[in-house]
N, C-alpha and C positions, 0 to 999 in steps of 0.2 A: 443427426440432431434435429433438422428440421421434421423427418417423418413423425418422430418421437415426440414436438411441438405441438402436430396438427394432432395428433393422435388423442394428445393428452386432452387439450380444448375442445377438440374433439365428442371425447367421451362428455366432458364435461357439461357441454351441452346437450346431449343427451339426454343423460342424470337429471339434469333441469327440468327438460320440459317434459320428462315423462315424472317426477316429482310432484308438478304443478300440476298435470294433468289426472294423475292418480289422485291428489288432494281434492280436486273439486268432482269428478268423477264418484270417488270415497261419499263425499258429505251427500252429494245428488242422489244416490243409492239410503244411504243413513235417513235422509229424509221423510226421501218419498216410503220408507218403512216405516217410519213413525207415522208419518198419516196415514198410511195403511192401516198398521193395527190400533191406531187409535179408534179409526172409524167401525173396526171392526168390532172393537170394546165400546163401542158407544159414547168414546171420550169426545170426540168430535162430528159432525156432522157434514159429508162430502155426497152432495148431489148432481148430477148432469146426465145427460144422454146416452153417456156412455157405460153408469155405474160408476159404484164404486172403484172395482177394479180396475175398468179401462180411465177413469180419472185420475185413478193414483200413477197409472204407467204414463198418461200424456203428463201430469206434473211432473214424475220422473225425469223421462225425455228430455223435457222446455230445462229444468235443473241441469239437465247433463250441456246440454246445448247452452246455455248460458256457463255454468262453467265453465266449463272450455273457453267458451268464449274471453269470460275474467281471465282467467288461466293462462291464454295467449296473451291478454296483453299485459297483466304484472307476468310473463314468462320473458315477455318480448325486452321489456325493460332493464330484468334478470341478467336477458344473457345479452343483450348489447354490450357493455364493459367486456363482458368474456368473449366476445366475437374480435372488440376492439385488439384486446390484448393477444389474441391469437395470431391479429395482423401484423401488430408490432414487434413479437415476437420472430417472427419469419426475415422481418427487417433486420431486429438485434442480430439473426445466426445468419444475414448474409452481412453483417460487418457497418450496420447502418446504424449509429449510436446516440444519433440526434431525434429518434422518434419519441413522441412523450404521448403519452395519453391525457384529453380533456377530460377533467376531473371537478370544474364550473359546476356542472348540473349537479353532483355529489357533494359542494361544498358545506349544506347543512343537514347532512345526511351522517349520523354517526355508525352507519351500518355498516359492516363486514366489508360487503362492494368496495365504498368508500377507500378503509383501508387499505384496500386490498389496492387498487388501483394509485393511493401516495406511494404504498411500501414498493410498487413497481415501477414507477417512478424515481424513484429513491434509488431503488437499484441499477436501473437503465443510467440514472448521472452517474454513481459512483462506477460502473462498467466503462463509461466513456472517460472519468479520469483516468483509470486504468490501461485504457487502447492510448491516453495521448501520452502518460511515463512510458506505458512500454516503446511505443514510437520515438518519442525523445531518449531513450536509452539507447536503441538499435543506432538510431543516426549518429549521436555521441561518442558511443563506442567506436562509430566508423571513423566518426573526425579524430579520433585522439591514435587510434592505429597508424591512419594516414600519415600523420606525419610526421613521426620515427620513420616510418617505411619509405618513405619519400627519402628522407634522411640518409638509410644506409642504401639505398639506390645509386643516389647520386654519388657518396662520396665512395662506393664502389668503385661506380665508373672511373673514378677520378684516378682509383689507385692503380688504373692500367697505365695510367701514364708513366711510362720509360723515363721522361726527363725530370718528374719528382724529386726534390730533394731530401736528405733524410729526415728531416724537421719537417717540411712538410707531411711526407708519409706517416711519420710518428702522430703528427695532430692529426689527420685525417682518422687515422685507427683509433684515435684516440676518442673521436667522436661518434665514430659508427657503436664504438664501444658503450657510450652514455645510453643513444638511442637503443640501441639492444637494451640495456639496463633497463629504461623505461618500459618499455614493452613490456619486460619479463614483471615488472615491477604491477603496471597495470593490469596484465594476464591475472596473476595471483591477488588481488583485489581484487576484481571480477568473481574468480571463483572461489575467496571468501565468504562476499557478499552474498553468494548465490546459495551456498550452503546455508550461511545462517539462515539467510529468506525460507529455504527449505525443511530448517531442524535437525541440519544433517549433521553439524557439527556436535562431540561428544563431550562433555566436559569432563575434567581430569584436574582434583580436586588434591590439592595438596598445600603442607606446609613451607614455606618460606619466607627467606627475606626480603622484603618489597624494595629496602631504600639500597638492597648491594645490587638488585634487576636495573634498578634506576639508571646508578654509576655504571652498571655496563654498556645499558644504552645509549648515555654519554659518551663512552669511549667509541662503539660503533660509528656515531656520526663524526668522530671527530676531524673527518677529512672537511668535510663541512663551513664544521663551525672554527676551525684554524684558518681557512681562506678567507672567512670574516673579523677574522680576530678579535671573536666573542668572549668574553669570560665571562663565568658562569657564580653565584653565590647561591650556594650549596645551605641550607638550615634544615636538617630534620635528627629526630633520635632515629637507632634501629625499630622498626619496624616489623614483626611479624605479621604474615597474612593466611590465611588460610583460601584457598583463591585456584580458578586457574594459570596459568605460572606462563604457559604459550599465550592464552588469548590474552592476559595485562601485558606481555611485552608489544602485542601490538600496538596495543593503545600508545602506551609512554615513546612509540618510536614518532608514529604517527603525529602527535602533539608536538614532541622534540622539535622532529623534522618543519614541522612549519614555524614554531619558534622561531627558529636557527635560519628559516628562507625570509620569514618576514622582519627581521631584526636589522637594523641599519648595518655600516660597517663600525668595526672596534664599538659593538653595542654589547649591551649584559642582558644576559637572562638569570632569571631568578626561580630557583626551585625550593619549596619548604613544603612540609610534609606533618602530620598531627595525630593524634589518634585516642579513641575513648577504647571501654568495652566495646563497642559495638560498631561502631565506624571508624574509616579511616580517610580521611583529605589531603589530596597530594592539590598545591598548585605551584603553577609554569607563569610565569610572570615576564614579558619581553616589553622593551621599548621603542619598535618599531614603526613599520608605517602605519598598524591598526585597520580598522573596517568602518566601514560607515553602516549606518542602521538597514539601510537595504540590503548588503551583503550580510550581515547578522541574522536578518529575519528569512533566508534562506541557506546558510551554510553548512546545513545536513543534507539537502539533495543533490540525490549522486550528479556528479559531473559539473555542479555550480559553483564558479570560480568568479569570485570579486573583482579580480584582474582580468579584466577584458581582452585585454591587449597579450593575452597567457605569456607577458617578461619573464614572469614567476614559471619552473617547472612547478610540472603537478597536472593531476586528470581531475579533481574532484570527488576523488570516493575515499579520501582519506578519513572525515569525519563523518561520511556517514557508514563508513564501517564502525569507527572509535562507537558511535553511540549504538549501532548491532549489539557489537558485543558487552556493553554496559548494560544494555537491555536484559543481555542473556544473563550476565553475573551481577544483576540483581544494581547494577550504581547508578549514578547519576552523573549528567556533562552541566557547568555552568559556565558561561561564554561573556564576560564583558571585554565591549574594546573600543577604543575613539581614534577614531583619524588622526595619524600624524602624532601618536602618544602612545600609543600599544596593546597590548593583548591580553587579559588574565583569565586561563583557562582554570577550574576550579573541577578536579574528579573525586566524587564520594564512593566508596566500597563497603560493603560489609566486611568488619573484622574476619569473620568467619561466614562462606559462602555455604546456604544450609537448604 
């Protein structure tokens, strides 16, 4: 990449100064012909010690020589930005994300340079938020691994112990068993996420019934929400969708599932559902602990959890898969919530996905 950088700026400079130098070169020749043959037509009158001739080559000459001369220094001017950016560039491909180009002297300059030198700029910040998600990803990932794996380590070890009792052993299995679940759980968000990011996923378009998807996913979590001793008020008509049928049961689990974690105990969730020709609104309605505006105005980035303290399971890539895939099937996420009062999650679909 770097050879390919110098290469390129490189040429670039090149191109330049042999541009500038051909231009003033060009007019120096142009000229000193038209005084030539002006004088030669009698248009003009050119006298010295040398003739005609040898006057028309030293004006020549002094032309070429002064060119040049201009030539170097609007060339010099030219290619300073492009010499700049060549440097910084070298920096961006060995991982140095903080170099910006002075762009001051360009500031009332609406030329080409100019832009050229914001747009690279522009793109050197957006590069560096890029290196610092990826970086906070990698490390994320690491921390949310860690500790499941710590997890079934320890209570491995544990299960060597001879003098265990059988309730003892049953909870220990019991827990190596969640943390494995997590893992697998976060594993496969990971590489959802990654696919969508990529366009690798294919969608698969078909008809069905949206509000019977719904009630299944209720039953699925119902280990869940019976530990909490949730009930649930259920309001929608049947619903047809024409839709992907895999990527909406994510969503609806996804949504459920944090319902059902963020809901007090013996609290209700509320699901109603609506639909025109052309859209359809499902909301999830809880009365739980809710969010403050802080956790709000970040709760689609991966791995950002309101709960510091992570009391709550969960990795934080719940919602920002739900909105991947909303994105891809064309809907929309609406998120109101208040501390200490609850949560109303609000999803739009097209009737028919086109």
């Amino acid at each position: 990449m770097k050879k390919s950088v110098d290469s390129f700026f490189g040429k670039m400079v090149v191109k330049i100064v042999l541009l500038v130098f051909n231009i003033m070169v060009s007019s120096a020749i142009i000229m000193g012909a038209l005084i030539y043959l002006s004088s030669k037509a009698g248009i003009i009158s050119v006298k010295g010690n040398f003739g005609p001739l040898g006057t028309v080559v030293i004006m020549l000459l002094t032309s070429v020589i002064l060119g040049t001369i201009i030539g170097c220094i609007f060339g010099c001017k030219l290619i300073k930005p492009v010499l700049e950016m060549s440097a910084a560039t070298k920096k961006i491909s060995q991982g140095d994300f903080t170099v910006r180009i002075d762009h001051t002297i360009y500031k009332d300059d609406d030329s080409e340079i100019s832009q050229l030198i914001d747009n690279f700029n522009s793109m050197v910040e957006k590069l560096s938020k890029i290196e610092t998600l990826r970086s906070d990803f990698i490390a994320n990932v690491s921390h949310e691994f860690k500790t499941p794996l710590a997890t079934i380590q320890g209570y491995v070890t544990l299960l060597d112990d001879d003098t265990l009792t059988k309730n003892e052993r049953k909870n220990y299995i019991k827990i190596i068993y969640e943390a494995t679940a997590k893992l697998t759980t976060l594993t496969s968000n990971i590489l959802k996420i990654s696919k969508l990011d990529n366009q690798e996923v294919k969608i698969e378009i078909k008809e069905y019934n949206l509000i019977e998807q719904i009630r299944e996913v209720i039953i699925l979590d119902e280990a869940l929400w019976e530990e909490k001793n949730i009930t649930f008020d259920l309001t929608f008509p049947e619903i047809k969708i024409v839709s992907d049928e895999e990527l909406l049961k994510h969503i609806w689990l996804n949504i459920l599932s944090n319902a059902i974690k963020y809901s007090n105990q013996d609290g209700k969730i509320e699901i109603y559902a609506s639909s025109d020709d052309e859209k359809i609104m499902v909301t999830f309605v809880d009365h739980g602990i809710g969010m403050s505006e802080e956790t709000l105005s970040h709760m689609f980035e991966k791995f950002y959890q309101g709960d510091t303290s992570h009391s709550k399971e969960g990795s934080g890539l719940g919602l920002a898969l739900v909105q991947k895939i909303l994105k891809l099937l064309k809907g929309t996420i609406e998120v109101k919530s208040e501390l200490n009062v609850g949560t109303t999650v609000i999803i739009t679909l097209p009737v028919v996905l086109k």
